[in-house]
C-alpha positions in Angstrom: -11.6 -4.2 6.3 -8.7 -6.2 8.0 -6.5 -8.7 6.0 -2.8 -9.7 5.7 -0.6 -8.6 3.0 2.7 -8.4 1.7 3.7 -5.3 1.6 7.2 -3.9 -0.9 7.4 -0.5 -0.8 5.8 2.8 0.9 7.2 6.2 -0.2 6.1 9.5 1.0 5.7 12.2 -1.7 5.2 16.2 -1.5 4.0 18.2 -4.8 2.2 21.6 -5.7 -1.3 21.4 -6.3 -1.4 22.9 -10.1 -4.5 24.7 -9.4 -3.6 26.8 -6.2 -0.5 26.1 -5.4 -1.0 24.6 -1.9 1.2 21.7 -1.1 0.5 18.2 -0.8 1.9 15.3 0.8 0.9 11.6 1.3 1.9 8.2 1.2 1.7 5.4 -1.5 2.2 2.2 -0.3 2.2 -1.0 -2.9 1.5 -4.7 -1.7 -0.2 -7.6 -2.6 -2.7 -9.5 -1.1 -3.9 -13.2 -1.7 -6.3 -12.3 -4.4 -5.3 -13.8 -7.8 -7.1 -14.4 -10.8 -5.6 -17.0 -13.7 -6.5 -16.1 -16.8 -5.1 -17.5 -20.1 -3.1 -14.5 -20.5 -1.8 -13.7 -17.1 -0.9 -15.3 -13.8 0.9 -14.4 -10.7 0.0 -12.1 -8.4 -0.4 -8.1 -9.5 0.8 -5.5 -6.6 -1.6 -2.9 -5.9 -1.5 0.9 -4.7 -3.2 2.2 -2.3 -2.9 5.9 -0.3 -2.2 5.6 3.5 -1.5 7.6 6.7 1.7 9.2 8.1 1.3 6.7 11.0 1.0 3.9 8.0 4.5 5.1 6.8 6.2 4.9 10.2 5.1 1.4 11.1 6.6 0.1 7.6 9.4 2.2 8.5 10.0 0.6 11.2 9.6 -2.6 10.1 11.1 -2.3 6.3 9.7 -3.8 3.6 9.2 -6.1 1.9 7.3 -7.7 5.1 4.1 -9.4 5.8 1.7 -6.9 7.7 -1.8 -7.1 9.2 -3.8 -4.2 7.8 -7.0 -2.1 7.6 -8.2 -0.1 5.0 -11.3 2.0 4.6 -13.2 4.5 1.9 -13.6 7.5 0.9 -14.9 10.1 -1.1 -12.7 10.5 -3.8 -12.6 12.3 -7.8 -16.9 12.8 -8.3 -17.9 10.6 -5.1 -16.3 7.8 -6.3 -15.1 5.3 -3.4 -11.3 6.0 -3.3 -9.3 3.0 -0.5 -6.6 4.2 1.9 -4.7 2.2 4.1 -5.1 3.2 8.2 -3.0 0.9 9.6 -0.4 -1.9 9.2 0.6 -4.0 12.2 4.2 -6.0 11.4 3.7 -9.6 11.5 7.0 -11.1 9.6 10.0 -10.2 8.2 10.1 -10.9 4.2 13.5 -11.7 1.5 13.7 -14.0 -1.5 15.8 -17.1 -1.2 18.4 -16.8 -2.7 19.4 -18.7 -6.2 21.9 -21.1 -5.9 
């Protein structure tokens, strides 16, 4: 799936699997799309996290973030087969900052 975000942070992380000790690594990467839902208790939009690629990493990078990027995402088998989404690419499309108050 292909759709254009904002994204504001990826970090890469390392840790010990608990169980057998090999070691992990990854990338988070938190953004937020145009998808909002009012409710009477809530509004604005809420950021999301998803896992993504090494190659994910270095394009935002790159790029920095925040930024507005074009990206794909697909599933996988996660926990008990349950559809897990993970981002497999980001293309930079604009530069992002907040106005500043005056």
């Amino acid at each position: 799936m292909s759709e254009t975000v904002l994204i504001l942070r990826a970090a890469k992380w390392e840790m010990a699997d608990e169980r057998t000790g090999e070691i992990r690594k990854g990338c988070t990467i938190h953004y937020i799309n145009d998808y909002q839902v009012e409710t009477p208790n809530a509004v604005g939009d809420a950021p999301m996290k998803v896992q993504a690629s090494d190659e994910v990493f270095a394009e935002v990078k790159k790029h920095k973030a925040p930024g507005v990027y074009e990206i794909n995402t697909r599933t996988k088998p996660g926990k008990e087969g349950q559809a897990t989404v993970v981002m497999t690419q980001a293309k930079f499309v604009q530069a992002f900052t907040l106005a500043q108050a005056r």
